[in-house]
C-alpha positions in Angstrom: 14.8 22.7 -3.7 17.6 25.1 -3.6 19.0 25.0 -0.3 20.1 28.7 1.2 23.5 29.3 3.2 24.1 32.6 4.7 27.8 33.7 5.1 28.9 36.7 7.8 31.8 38.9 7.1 31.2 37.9 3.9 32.8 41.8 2.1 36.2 40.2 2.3 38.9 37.4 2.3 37.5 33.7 3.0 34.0 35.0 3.7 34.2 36.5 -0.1 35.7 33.4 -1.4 33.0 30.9 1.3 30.5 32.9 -0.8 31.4 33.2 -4.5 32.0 28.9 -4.0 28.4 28.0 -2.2 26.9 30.1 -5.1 29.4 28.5 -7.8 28.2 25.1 -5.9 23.7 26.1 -6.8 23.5 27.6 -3.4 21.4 31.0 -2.4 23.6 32.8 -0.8 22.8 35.6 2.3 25.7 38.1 2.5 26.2 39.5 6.1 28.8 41.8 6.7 29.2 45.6 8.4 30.0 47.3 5.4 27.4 47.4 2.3 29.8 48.4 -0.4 32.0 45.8 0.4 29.0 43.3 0.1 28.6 44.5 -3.3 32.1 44.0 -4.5 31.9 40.8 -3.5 28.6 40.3 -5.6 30.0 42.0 -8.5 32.4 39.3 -8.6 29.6 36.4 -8.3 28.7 34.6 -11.8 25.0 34.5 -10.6 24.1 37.3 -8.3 20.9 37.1 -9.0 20.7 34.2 -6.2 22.4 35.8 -3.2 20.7 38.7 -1.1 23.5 41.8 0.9 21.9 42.2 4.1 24.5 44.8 5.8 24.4 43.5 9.5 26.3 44.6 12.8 26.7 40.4 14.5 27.1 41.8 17.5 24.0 43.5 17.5 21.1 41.9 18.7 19.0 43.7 16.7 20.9 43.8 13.4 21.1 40.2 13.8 17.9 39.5 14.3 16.8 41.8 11.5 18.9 39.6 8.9 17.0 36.7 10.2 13.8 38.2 9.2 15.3 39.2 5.9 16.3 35.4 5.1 13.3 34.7 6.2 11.2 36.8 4.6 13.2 35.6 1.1 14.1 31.9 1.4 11.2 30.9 4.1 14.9 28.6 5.2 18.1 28.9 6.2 20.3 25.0 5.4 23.6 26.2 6.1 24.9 29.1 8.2 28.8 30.0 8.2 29.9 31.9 11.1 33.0 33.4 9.7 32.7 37.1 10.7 35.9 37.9 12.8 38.8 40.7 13.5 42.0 40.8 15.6 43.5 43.2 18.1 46.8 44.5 17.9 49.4 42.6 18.9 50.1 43.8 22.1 51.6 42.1 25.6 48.5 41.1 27.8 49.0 44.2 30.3 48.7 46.6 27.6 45.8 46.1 26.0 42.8 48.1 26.9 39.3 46.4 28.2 38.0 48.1 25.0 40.7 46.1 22.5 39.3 43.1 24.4 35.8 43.3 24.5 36.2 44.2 20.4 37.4 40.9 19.5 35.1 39.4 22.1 32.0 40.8 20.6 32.7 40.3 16.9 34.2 36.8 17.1 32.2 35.2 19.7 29.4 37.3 20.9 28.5 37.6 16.8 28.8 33.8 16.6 26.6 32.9 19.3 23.9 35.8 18.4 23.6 34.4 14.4 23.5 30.2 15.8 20.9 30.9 18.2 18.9 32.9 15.6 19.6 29.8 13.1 18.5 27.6 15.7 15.0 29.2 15.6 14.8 29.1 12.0 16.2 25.8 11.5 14.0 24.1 14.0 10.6 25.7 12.9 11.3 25.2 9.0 10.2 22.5 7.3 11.6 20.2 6.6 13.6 20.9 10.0 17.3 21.0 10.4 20.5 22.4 8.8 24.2 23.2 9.5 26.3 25.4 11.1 30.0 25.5 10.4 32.0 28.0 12.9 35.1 29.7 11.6 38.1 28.7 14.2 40.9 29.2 13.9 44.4 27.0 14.3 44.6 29.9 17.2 42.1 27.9 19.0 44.9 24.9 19.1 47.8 26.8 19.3 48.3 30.4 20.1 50.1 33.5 18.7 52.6 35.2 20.6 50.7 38.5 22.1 47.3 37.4 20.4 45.3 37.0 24.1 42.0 38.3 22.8 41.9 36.4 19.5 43.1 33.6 21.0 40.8 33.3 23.8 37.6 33.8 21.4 38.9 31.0 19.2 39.1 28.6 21.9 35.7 29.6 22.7 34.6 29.0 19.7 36.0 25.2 19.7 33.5 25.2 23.3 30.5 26.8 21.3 30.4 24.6 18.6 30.8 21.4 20.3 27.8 22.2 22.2 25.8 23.5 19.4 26.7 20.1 18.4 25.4 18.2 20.6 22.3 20.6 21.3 21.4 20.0 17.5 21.0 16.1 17.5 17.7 16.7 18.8 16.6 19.1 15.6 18.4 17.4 13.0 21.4 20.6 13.4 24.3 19.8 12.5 27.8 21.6 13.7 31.1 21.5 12.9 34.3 23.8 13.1 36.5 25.0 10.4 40.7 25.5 11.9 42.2 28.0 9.4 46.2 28.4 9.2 47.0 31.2 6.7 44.9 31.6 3.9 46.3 33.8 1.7 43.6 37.1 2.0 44.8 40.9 2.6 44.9 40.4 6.6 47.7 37.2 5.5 49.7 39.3 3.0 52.0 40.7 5.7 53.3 37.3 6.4 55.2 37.1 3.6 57.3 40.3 4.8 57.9 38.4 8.1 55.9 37.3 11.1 56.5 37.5 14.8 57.4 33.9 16.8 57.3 32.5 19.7 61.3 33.1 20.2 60.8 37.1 19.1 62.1 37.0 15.4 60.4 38.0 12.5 60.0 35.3 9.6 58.2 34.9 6.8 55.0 31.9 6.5 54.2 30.3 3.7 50.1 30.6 2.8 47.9 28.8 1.1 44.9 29.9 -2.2 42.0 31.0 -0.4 39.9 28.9 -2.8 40.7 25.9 -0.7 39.6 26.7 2.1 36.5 27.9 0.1 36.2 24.8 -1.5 36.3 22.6 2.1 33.4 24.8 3.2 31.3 23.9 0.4 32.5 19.7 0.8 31.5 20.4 4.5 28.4 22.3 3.5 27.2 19.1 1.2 27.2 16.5 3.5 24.0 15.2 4.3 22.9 15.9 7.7 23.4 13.0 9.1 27.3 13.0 8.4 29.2 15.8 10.3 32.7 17.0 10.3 33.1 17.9 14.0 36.9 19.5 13.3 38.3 20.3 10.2 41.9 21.9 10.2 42.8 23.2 6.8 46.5 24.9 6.6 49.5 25.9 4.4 51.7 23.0 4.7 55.1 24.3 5.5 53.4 26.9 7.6 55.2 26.8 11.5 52.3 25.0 13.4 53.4 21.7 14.8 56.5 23.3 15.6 55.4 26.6 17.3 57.0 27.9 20.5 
């Protein structure tokens, strides 16, 4: 049986490269992401699109969410593997001068989205049969270690590390598995600037080294794999000389 994994924000960057890999790896592949077009790019790059379905959705709307549940369902009849990876940042901005707008932004996409697409996979993975599958949340090494001026991003991220321990533990029950993927600079279009210099904790500007994006591609799909009684609770996956350890 083929087994189906759906991938948010999956129009650019690792959500492009999560999704060009499951399908490399025999996987159907569901495409969420706001932006059709962008959806299609990504498919036009996919050597079988025949077995992945664009469903443009909104994840922080309940509806548009729930709507892409139907489609999957309505397809597949399953969902095995979900990838919560859709995600932006704010600007980087001192804490007392962002706007409640900027904040509830990051809020809604990276966590609100996240919870709104498990507990729909819940549903669907617990009816199904056979029952079960896995959900792997997109961290961030943000949720370890912070940014300077990143409050929203950060904060989301750390919440993320809370949701998916407990959609961890709430899974044992339905044969769910959960686990979290920490991400320190893949190399995509929103990393490309870091090469030019980014900001640390002590105000300068440096440049980070980054890492091929097909890595962290390819530990999606190992982590995808497992069988469902093996989980990787916490995976951190970074460019090596990278300032991490180190920061502040």
């Amino acid at each position: 049986m083929t087994r189906v994994a759906l991938v948010t924000g999956a129009g650019s960057g690792i959500g492009r490269a999560a999704t060009l890999a499951l399908l490399n790896a025999g996987y159907a592949v569901v495409l969420a992401g706001r932006r059709r077009e962008a959806l299609e790019q990504t498919l036009a790059l996919a050597a079988a699109p025949a077995a992945a379905l664009a469903v443009a959705t909104d994840v922080t709307s309940e509806t548009s969410v729930t709507a892409l549940f139907a489609a999957i369902e309505a397809r597949y009849g399953r969902l095995d593997v979900l990838f919560n990876n859709a995600g932006i940042g704010a600007a980087a901005l001192p804490v007392d001068e962002l706007s409640f707008e900027q904040w509830n932004q990051v809020i809604a996409v990276n966590l609100t989205g996240s919870f709104l697409c498990a507990r729909a996979a819940f549903r669907l993975m617990k009816r199904q049969r056979p029952a079960g599958g896995r959900i792997i949340n997109n961290g961030s090494i943000s949720a370890q270690v912070p940014r300077p001026l990143s409050a929203p991003y950060t904060a989301a991220k750390h919440a993320i590390t809370g949701l998916s321990k407990s959609l961890a533990l709430d899974g044992r029950a339905h044969n769910i598995a959960c686990g979290q993927i920490d991400i320190g600079n893949a190399g995509t279009d929103m990393t490309e600037r870091m090469s030019r210099g980014a900001l640390q904790a002590d105000g300068s500007y440096r440049p980070e080294a980054t890492m091929a994006v097909r890595h962290v591609a390819d530990a999606i799909v190992q982590m995808a794999n497992l069988p469902l009684d093996v989980s990787i609770p916490q995976m951190t996956i970074m460019a090596t000389q990278m300032p991490f350890g180190g920061r502040g």
